[in-house]
Each structure stands twice: as structure tokens, then as C-alpha cells.
MARGULUM-24827 format. One line per 8 residues: number of its first residue (from 1); for each residue x, y, z of C-alpha. Coordinates in steps of 0.05 Angstrom, whole numbers, plus 5000, padded with zeros to 4 digits. Example, Ala and Ser with C-alpha at 12.3 -4.5 7.8 and 13.67 -1.06 7.14 Angstrom:
MARGULUM-24827
1	5246/4910/5156 | 5273/4979/5143
//
This chain:
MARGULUM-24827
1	0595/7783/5953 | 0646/7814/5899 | 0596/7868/5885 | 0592/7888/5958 | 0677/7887/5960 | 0674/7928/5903 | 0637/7983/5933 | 0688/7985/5992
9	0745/7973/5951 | 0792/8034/5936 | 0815/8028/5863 | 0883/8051/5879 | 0946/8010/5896 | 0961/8009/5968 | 1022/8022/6010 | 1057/8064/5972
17	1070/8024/5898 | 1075/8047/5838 | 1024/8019/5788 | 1054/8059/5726 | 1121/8037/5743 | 1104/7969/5746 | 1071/7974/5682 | 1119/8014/5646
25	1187/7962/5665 | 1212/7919/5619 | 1281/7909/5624 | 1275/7846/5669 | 1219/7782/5654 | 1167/7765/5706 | 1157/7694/5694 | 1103/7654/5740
33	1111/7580/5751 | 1035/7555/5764 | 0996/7498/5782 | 0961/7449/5829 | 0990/7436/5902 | 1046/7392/5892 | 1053/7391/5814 | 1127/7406/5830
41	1130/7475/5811 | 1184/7487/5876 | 1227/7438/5850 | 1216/7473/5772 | 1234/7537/5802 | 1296/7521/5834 | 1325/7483/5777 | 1300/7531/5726
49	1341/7575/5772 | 1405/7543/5765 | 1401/7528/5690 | 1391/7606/5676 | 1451/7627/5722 | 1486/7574/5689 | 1469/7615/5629 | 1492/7672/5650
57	1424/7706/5672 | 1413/7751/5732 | 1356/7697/5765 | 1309/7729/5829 | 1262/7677/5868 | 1200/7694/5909 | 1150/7647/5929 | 1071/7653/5950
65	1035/7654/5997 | 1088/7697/6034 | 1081/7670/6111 | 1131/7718/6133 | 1084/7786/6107 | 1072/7823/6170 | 1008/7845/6150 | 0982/7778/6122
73	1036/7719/6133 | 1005/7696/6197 | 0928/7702/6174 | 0934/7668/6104 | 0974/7613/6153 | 0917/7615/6197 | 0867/7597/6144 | 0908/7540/6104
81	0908/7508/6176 | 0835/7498/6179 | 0833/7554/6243 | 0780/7606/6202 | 0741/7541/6183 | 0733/7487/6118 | 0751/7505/6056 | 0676/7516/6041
89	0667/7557/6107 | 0699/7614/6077 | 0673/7662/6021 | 0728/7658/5956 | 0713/7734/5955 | 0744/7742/6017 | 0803/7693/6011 | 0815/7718/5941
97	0834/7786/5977 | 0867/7754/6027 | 0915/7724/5978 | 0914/7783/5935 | 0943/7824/5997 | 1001/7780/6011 | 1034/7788/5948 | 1032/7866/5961
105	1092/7859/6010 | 1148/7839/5953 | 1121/7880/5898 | 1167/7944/5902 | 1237/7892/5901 | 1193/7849/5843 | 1190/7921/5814 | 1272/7935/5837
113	1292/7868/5802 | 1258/7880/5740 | 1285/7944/5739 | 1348/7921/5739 | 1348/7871/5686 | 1334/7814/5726 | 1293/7754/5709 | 1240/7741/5768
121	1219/7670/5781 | 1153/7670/5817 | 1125/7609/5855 | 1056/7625/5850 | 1028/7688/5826 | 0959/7719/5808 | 0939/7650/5771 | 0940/7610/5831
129	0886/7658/5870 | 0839/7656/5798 | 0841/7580/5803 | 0838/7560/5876 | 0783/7617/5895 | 0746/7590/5821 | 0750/7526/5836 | 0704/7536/5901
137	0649/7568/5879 | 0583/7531/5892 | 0543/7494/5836 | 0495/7542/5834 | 0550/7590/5820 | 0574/7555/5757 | 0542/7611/5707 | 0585/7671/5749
145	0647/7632/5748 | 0681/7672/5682 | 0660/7736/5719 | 0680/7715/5780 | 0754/7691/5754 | 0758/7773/5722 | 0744/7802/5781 | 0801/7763/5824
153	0844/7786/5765 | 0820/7858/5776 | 0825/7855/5849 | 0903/7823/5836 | 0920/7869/5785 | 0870/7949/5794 | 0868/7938/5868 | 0936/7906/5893
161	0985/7921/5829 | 0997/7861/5817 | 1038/7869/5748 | 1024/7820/5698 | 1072/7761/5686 | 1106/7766/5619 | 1101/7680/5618 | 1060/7640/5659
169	1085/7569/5651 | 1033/7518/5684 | 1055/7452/5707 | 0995/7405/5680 | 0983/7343/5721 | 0933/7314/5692 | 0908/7245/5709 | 0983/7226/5736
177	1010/7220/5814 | 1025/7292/5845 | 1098/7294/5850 | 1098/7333/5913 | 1042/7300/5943 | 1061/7279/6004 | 1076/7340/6050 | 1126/7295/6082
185	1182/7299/6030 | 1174/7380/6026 | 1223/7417/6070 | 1169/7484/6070 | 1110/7467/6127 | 1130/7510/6182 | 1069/7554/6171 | 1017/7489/6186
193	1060/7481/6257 | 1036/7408/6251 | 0974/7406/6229 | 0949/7389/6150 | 0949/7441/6096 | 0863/7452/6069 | 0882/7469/6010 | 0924/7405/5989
201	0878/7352/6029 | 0818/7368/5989 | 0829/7326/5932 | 0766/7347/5899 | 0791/7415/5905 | 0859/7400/5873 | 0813/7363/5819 | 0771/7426/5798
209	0832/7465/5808 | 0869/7430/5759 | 0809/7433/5707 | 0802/7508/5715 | 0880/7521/5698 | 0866/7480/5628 | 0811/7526/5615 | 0854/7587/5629
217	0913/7554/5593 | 0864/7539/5534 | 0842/7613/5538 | 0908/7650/5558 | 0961/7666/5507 | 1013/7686/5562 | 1005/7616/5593 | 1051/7553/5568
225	1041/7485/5586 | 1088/7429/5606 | 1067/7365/5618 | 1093/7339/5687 | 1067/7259/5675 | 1091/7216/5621 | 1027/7181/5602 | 1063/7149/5542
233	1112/7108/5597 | 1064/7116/5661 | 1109/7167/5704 | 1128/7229/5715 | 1179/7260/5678 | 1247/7276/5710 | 1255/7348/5738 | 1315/7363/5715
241	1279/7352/5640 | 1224/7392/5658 | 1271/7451/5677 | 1298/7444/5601 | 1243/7454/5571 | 1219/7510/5622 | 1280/7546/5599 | 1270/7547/5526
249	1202/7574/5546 | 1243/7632/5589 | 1291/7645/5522 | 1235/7653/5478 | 1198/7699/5523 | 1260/7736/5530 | 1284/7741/5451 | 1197/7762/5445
257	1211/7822/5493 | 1274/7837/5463 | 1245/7847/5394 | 1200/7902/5428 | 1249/7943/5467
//
């Protein structure tokens, strides 16, 4: 399936944006906040938020999947609802583009912010699509799986323009509860109108998921960890502690750019 998207697959970036200048800015830091449905990474972002303009930082939020995307809101909305079928009904080739699509919407005021000086907090970015698409690939798929995860990257990145993040901080679960688990405490489900999300039902999903972020984080310089569950007291940590150490994560990424500009 990815060779026969390749072969109708422009490499150009669509719509008008500008892969060089995405490329070429560095006066702002793209940082992505990854990880398994309800690891807490909304929560992250919004506090991380605060503690950098409480710092004195010019802070920008976006957040993925982008429902409101005229082009792709209402489809990727359609599919996380179950309406295009199971999560196995669908080929990851084709959700992986799906995905890839909707971030295209944002990417010339990503690119704006940056430009600026601004530091862009990302709920989700081209991580989330490697993992969640990965994680669904067939047994007798396992041996194309490394492949596989490059060529969502490529799509992401050649295709769409997707511009790299200059951190990717993942929020590791682990063996501990989901802080967000239950879709009843989080304010953001309009897009499901009622029904349940595919994505976070599956819990064998969210499993293999999870597993395939440790391998990227293992593999990935760009990516940092932080531990969401105590296991030493048997809980999660608080969020407000997790922001902390998110933001000495953001400083040091920051001082790192600085030293090359």
C-alpha cells in the first residue's frame, strides 16, 4: 500500500507552503508534547503554557487532529467515530495521510509564530501519526514496521511540510492508570457527537502504541521523556510537577538553539 501512494504522491508541499522557509526558521522553538490517548499531554500543554508566560516567553498552542480543518476536520472526525469502519478496517497508509493532511491547515501561522520568536506548543504532532498508524500494522507486517514508521515521517515531513519539532517531549505511561482516561472528565469531545472515540477504546491499541513511542524515544535524540506514573509511590505524579520539569526541558532546548544562532 505505501508503495502504491508513493507513485501518486506529488513530492511537493501542497497549498501554497513554504518548505524552505519552514526549514530555514529558527528564531521561535517548535516543541511537540506526545503520547498515548489520555497520558495528559492537554493538561501538560496548558500548564507548560502558563509557566513559560509566567517566564516571560511569547507561548502559541495548537492542538491535533484539527476538527475544525475544512478540508479534513470533518473526515478525520468521521473516522475516530467508528463511521469509515474498526480500527483494523482501515489501511494505516491511508489514515497516516489522512492525519498527515490535517496538520497542513496551521502550518503557514506555525511558520508566522516561529517567525516571530515565538515558542509553539503542539498537542500532537508528526509522532503521534508514526505511532498510532505503527502500532496497527498486522503481525505479518512486523518485519516492514521500521520502513513503514520512515515513510509516515516522509509523507509528514517531503509530502505535507511538516517541519521538524526542535523537542519532542513524550509523556510515558507505562504500566500506570491513564490520567485522562475517562473521556468523561475531558471538556474536548464535540467531534465524537456522542458516540466513543476508536482510537482510545482499543486498549490493545493504546498498549502497542505506547511500546512503539519507547522504541522511538530509545532511538530519537530530539525526543525526552517524562514519566507521568510514580511507580515508586503507586500514582501519578501531579501536573503541575510535570509542567516543571517539561519546562526545564523547553529552557534547555532553547539555551541549545541559542548557542547556534
Amino acid at each position: 500500500m505505501a508503495e502504491l501512494v508513493d507513485q501518486v504522491l506529488v513530492d511537493e508541499a501542497p497549498l501554497g507552503v513554504d518548505r524552505a522557509a519552514l526549514a530555514d526558521r529558527r528564531s521561535g522553538l517548535l516543541v511537540a508534547i506526545e503520547g498515548a490517548d489520555g497520558s495528559g499531554k492537554s493538561t501538560l500543554v496548558t500548564n507548560l503554557a502558563k509557566q513559560l508566560r509566567d517566564a516571560g516567553r511569547a507561548v502559541v498552542e495548537y492542538k491535533y487532529p484539527d476538527y475544525q480543518d475544512p478540508l479534513t476536520g470533518e473526515l478525520v472526525g468521521s473516522f475516530l467515530r467508528g463511521e469509515l469502519g474498526d480500527v483494523e478496517d482501515v489501511a494505516p497508509e491511508l489514515v497516516a495521510l489522512m492525519f498527515a493532511a490535517n496538520k497542513n491547515g496551521q502550518l503557514k501561522a506555525i511558520e508566522a509564530e516561529l517567525g516571530r520568536g515565538a515558542i509553539v506548543l503542539l498537542d500532537r504532532f508528526t509522532y503521534s501519526n508514526v505511532a498510532f498508524q505503527s502500532a496497527k500494522l498486522p503481525a505479518e507486517r512486523s518485519d516492514d514496521a521500521a520502513a513503514f514508521m520512515s515513510w509516515v515521517k516522509r509523507v509528514e515531513q517531503e509530502i505535507f511540510a511538516c517541519p521538524d519539532a526542535d523537542l519532542t517531549i513524550w509523556m510515558k505511561v507505562g504500566s500506570g492508570d491513564r490520567p485522562g482516561s475517562d473521556p468523561t472528565r475531558r471538556p474536548d469531545r464535540d467531534y465524537l457527537n456522542g458516540s466513543i472515540d476508536i482510537h482510545e477504546n482499543d486498549q490493545e491499541l493504546q498498549a502497542r502504541v505506547e511500546a512503539i513511542y519507547q522504541e522511538l524515544a530509545t532511538s530519537e535524540p530530539s525526543i525526552k521523556t517524562i514519566e507521568v506514573f510514580n511507580s515508586g509511590l503507586g500514582r501519578l505524579r501531579p501536573p503541575k510537577q510535570l509542567a516543571s520539569e517539561a519546562l526545564e526541558l523547553v529552557l534547555e532546548a532553547e539555551r541549545g538553539l541559542s548557542e547556534f544562532s
